[in-house]
N, C-alpha and C positions, 0 to 999 in steps of 0.2 A: 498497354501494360503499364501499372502504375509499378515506381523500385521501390521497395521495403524494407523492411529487413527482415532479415533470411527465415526467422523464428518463428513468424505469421505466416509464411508463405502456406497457399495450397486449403488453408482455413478460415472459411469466410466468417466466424466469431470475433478469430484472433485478429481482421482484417481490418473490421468494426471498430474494434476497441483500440489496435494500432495506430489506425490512424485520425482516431477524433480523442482518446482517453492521455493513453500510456505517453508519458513525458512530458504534457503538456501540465502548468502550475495547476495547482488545487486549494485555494485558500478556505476551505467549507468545513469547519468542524465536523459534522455528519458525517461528508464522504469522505472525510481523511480518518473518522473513528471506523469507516466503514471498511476503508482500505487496510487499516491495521488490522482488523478482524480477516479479515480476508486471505492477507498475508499469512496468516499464522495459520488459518484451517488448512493452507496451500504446503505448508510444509510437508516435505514429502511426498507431495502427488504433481500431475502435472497441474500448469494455472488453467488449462484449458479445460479442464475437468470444474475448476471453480468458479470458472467463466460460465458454464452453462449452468450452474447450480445460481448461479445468482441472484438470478429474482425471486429462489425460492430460499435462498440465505434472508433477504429481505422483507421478505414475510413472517419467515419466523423469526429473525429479530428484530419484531417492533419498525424495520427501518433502518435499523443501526441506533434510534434515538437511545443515547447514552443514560439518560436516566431514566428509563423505562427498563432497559435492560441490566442495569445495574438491582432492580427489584425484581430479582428472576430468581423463583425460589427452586427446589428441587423438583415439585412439582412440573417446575417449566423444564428443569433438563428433562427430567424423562420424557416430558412430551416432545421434546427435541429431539431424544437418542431412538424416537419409533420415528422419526419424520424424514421418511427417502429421501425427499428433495435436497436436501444438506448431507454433508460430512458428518456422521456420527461416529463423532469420535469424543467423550466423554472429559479426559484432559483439554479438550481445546474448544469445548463448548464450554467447558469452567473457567478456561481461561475469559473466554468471549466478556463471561459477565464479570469476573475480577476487573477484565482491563475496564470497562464501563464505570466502575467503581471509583479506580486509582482514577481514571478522567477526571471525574467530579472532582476528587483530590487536587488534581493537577489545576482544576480551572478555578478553584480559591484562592491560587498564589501567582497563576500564568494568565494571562488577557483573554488567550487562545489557545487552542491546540495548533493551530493553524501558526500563531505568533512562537509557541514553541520549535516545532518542529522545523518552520525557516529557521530559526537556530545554527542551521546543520547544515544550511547550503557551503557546499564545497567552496575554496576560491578559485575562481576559474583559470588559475595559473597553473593552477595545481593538474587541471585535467588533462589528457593525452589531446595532443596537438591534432589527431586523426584516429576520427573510432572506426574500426576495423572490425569482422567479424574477432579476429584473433586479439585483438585488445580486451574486446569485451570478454572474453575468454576468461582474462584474469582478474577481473575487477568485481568477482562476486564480493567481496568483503571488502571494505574500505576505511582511512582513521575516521571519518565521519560517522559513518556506519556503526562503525565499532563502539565511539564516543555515545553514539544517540540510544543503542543496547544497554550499553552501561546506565544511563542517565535513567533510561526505564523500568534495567531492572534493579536501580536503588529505590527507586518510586512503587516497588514490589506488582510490576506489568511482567505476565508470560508469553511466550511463543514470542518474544522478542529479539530474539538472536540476530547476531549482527549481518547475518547472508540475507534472513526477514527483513534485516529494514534498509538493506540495502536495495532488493526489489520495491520497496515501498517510496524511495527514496526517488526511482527510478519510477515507478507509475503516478507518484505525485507531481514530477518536474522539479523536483529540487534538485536533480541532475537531469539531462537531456542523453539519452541512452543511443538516439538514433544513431544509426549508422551513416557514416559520408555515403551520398548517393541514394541516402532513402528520401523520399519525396516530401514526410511528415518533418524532416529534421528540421527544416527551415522552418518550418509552419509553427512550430516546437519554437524554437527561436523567436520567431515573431512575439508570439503568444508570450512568453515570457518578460521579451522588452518593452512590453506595455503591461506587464503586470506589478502590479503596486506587494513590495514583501509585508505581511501582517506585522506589526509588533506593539 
């Protein structure tokens, strides 16, 4: 039996993605555009639900490639909002191609999104000395989090809210979410202390 944390348990998806994705850094403009899209269609439902929609979110957006999908006229929502395989939900596929957009904006004046969004790594002083199921408990929303919301929605990005990029913040590795005694924290660790921060 490998130890995990509690949230994957018993779902061989979430097991997948626990222990080779979630927590581990993400310096890839793409898959961090892809992760924010992600984020935001997940508001509201469980992630496991947009875990298996995934490769069909990826299909039909282009990839995630940011400027392709920022040229997504309404044409392409309706062919979205008939397309099972994804969340149709109308506010959050507009949002999808807004945020594509504001990207473009953001990478005229920022290196990266990538370079960005390190920005926002916590100081690790700051973090709880032992994650606990019950720690994590309360650590949906963060000043980080909360800061990095702000930041996006003056840059006029949606489905941003600070509990959104707090899980983002947490699937990317700009925090390490594992639990003491899951098997991936270390691994998470590792991976991080040879990982070079963009800027």
């Amino acid at each position: 039996m490998v130890a995990r944390c509690h949230w994957c348990e018993g779902i061989p998806e979430y097991q997948r993605y626990h222990d080779h994705e979630w927590g581990f850094p993400v310096d890839d403009d793409r898959r961090l555009f892809e992760k924010i899209c992600l984020e935001g269609f997940q508001s509201g439902l469980s992630w496991i639900t947009i875990l298996r929609k995934r490769e069909a979110f990826r299909k039909a957006f282009a990839n995630f490639d940011a400027r392709k999908v920022a040229r997504f006229d309404e044409r392409d929502i309706e062919r979205l909002l008939g397309d099972e395989g994804i969340v149709r939900h109308r506010g959050k596929i507009e949002a999808a191609i807004n945020n594509a957009q504001r990207l473009l904006e953001l990478l005229e004046t920022e290196h990266s999104l990538a370079a960005f969004l390190w920005r926002f790594e916590p100081d690790p002083k700051t973090r709880p000395k032992k994650l606990t199921r019950e720690v994590l408990s309360t650590m949906a929303i963060t000043p980080e989090s909360t800061a990095l919301s702000k930041e996006l929605k003056k840059r006029g990005w949606k489905f941003v809210g600070p509990t959104t990029m707090y899980a983002l913040m947490q699937a990317m590795g700009l925090v390490n979410d594992h639990q003491d005694g899951c098997a991936a924290r270390a691994l998470a660790l590792k991976a991080r202390e040879s990982f070079k921060v963009p800027v």
